[in-house]
C-alpha positions in Angstrom: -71.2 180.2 137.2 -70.9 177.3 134.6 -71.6 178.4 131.4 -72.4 174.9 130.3 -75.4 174.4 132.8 -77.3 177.5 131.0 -77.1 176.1 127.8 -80.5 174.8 127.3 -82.2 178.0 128.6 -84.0 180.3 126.2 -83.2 183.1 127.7 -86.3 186.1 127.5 -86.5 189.5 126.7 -84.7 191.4 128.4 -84.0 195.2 129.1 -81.1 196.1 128.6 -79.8 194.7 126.2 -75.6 194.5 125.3 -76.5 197.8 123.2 -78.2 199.6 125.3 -75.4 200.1 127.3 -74.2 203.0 125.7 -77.4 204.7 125.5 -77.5 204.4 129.1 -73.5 206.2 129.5 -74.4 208.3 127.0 -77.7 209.7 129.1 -75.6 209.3 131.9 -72.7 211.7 130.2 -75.8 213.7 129.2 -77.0 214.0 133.1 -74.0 214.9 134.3 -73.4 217.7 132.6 -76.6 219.3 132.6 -76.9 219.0 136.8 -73.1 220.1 136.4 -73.9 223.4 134.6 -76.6 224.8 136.5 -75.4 223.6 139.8 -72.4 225.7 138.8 -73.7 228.5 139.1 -74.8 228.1 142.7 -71.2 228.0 143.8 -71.5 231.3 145.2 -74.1 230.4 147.6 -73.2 226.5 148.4 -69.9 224.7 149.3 -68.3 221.9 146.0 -69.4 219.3 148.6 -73.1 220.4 148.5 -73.2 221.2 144.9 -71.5 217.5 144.0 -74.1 215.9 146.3 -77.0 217.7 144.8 -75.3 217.0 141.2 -74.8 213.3 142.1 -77.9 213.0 143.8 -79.8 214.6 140.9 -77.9 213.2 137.8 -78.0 209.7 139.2 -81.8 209.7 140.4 -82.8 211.3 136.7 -80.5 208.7 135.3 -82.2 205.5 137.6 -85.6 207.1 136.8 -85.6 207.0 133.1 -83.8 204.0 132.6 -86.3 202.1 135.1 -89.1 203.1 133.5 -87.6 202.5 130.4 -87.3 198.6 131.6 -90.9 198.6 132.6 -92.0 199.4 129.3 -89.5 197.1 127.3 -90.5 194.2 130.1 -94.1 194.8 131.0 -93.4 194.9 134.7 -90.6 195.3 136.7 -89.4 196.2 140.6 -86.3 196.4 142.8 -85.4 192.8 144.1 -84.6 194.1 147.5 -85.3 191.2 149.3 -84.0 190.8 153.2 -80.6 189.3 153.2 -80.0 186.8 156.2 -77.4 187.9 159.0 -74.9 185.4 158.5 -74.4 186.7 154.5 -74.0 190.4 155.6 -71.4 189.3 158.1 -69.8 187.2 155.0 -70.1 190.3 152.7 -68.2 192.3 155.4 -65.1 190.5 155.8 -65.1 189.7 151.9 -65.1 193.1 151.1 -62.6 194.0 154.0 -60.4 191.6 152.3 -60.7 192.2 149.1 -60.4 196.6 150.3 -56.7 195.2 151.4 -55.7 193.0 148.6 -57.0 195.9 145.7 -55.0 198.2 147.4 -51.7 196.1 147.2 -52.7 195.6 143.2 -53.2 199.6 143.2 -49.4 200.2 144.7 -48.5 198.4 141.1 -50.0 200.7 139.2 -48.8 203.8 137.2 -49.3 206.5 139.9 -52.5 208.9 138.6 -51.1 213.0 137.4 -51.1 215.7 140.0 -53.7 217.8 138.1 -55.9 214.6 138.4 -55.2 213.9 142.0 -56.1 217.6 143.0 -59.2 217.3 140.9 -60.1 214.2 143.3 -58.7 215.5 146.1 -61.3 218.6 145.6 -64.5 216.2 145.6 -63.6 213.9 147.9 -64.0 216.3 151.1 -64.4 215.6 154.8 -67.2 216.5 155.4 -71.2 215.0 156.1 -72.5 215.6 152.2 -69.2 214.2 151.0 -69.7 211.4 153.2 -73.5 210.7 152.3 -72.5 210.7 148.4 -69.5 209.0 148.5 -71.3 205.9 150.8 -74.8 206.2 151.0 -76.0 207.6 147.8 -73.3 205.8 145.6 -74.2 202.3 147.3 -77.8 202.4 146.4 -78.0 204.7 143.4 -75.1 202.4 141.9 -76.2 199.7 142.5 -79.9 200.4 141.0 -78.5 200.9 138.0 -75.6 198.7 137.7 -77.2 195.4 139.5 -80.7 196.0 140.1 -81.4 197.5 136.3 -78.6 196.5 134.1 -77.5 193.3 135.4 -80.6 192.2 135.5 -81.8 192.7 132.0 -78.6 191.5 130.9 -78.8 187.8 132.9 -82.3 187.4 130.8 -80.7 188.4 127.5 -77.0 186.0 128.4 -75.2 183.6 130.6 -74.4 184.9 133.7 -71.0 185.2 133.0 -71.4 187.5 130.3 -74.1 189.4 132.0 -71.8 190.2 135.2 -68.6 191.1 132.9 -70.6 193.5 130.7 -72.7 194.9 134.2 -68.7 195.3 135.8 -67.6 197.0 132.6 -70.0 199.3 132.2 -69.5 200.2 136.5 -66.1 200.7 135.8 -66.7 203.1 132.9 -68.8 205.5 134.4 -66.6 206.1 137.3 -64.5 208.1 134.3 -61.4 207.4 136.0 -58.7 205.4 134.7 -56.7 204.6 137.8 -60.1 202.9 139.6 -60.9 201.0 136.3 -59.0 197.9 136.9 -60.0 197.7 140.7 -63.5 198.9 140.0 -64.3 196.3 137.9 -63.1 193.9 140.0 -65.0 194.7 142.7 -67.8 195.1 139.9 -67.5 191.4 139.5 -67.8 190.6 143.1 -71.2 192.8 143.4 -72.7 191.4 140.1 -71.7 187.7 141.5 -73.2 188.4 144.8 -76.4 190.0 143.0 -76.5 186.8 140.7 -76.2 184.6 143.9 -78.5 186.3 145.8 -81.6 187.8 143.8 -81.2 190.5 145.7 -79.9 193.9 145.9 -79.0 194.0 149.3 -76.0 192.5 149.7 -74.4 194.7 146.7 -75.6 197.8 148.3 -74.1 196.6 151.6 -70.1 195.6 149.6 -70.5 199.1 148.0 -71.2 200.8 151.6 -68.4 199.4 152.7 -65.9 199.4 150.1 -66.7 203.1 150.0 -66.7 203.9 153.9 -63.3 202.2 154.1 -62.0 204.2 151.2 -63.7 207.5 152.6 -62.1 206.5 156.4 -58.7 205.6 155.0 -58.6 209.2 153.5 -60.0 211.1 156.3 -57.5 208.8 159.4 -54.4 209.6 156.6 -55.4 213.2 155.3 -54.2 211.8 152.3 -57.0 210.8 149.3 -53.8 208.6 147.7 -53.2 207.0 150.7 -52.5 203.2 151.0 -53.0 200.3 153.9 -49.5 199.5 153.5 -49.3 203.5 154.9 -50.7 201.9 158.1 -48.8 199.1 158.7 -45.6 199.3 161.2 -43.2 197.4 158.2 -43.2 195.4 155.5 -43.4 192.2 157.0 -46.6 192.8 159.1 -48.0 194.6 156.0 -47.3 190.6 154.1 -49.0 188.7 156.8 -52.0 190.9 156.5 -52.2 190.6 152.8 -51.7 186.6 153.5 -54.6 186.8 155.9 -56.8 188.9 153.6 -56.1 186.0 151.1 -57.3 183.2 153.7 -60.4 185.3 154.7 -61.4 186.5 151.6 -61.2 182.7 149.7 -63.0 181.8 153.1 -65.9 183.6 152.7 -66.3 183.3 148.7 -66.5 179.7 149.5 -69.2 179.7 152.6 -71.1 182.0 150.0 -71.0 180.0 147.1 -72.4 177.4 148.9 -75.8 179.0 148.5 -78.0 177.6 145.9 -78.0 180.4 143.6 -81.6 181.3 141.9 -82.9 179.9 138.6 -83.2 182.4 135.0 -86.9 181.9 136.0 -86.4 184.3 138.7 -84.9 187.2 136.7 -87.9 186.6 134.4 -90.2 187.9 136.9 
């Protein structure tokens, strides 16, 4: 991601732009809390894990909706790069985002532990159940990832270099979860899905690190009955707990590298 090679490109218009971004959270804010209100009032008829899949589902879709048609007016024509990915990336993708699950969590156990009040608040959306499970993995990894990659991040590598394009994309990710304690690590893991994205053309392999980093969040939780629990939780002592970590390091820089081999696409490509 050399800055220096993009230097002679005249980069095209664009949507969105760095601005936009906040009219974007702002409808998204909006969204929110307009599915959150009259979902509300169903909660005598429907469980808090249907009514947060329906308000996800709903708030989300509205959200990727507006802003894609949005785009298609500012850019004339637009569509979802969901191009195939080959095998050997989605196995790359796996153990890069197994890797990287392991070494966030280690960074996590550094940080300043989130208030009880907060953690029963998550606790009471992140249910064990089938709709927790199709919002937390499925319907987060693509309607996330529509937005985040396949809308923003796209508008933004035709307006920037792609390193400012994939930090402002990971930013904004990070900001809508609305939670400071999955800030830091989501916008890492931001970086790695904009990156991919970048590398790629396509939304695929995003989608598929999201899946992933989600189901082994949502499987940690529901093995540990524990939403705060940790891999180090799993581990039979601290010293078997360091040689995973070590490992996770070797694999993780592994696969980076075998996928940065790829010859990533031209500007001309997100100006399609």
């Amino acid at each position: 991601m050399d800055e220096s090679e993009d230097s002679s490109i005249s980069f095209s218009r664009g949507y969105p732009r760095l601005s936009g971004l906040w009219i974007i959270f702002l409808l998204f804010i909006s969204f929110s809390l307009v599915f959150g209100f009259f979902l509300g009032l169903l909660t005598p008829y429907l469980s808090l894990s249907w009514i947060n899949l329906l308000g996800y589902a709903g708030s989300m879709g509205c959200l990727v909706w507006v802003v894609f048609v949005w785009k298609k007016k500012e850019e004339g024509a637009f569509r979802f790069a969901f191009f195939r990915p080959r095998g050997s990336d989605l196995l790359m993708v796996t153990l890069m985002t197994l890797a990287s699950g392991i070494l966030l969590d280690a960074f996590s156990g550094w940080m300043p532990p989130a208030p009880e009040w907060f953690e029963r608040l998550y606790a009471s959306m992140m249910q064990m159940d089938l709709p927790s499970f199709i919002t937390v993995t499925f319907l987060a990894a693509f309607l996330e990832e529509m937005l985040c990659r396949g809308i923003i991040l796209d508008g933004l590598l035709k307006n920037m270099s792609p390193a400012k394009a994939i930090f402002w994309s990971s930013f904004f990710f990070a900001l809508m979860h609305l939670n400071p304690w999955q800030a830091i690590p989501g916008f890492l893991v931001g970086l790695l899905m904009g990156w991919l994205y970048w590398k790629s053309g396509s939304l695929w392999l995003p989608v598929w690190m999201h899946f992933i980093n989600n189901g082994l969040a949502y499987a940690l939780t529901w093995y540990t009955g524990n939403d705060s629990a940790s891999f180090k939780d799993l581990m039979p002592g601290g010293s078997v707990y360091l040689l995973v970590c070590i490992a996770s390091v070797c694999i993780f820089l592994l696969s980076f590298k075998m996928l940065s081999e790829k010859k990533h696409l031209s500007h001309e490509t997100f100006r399609k």
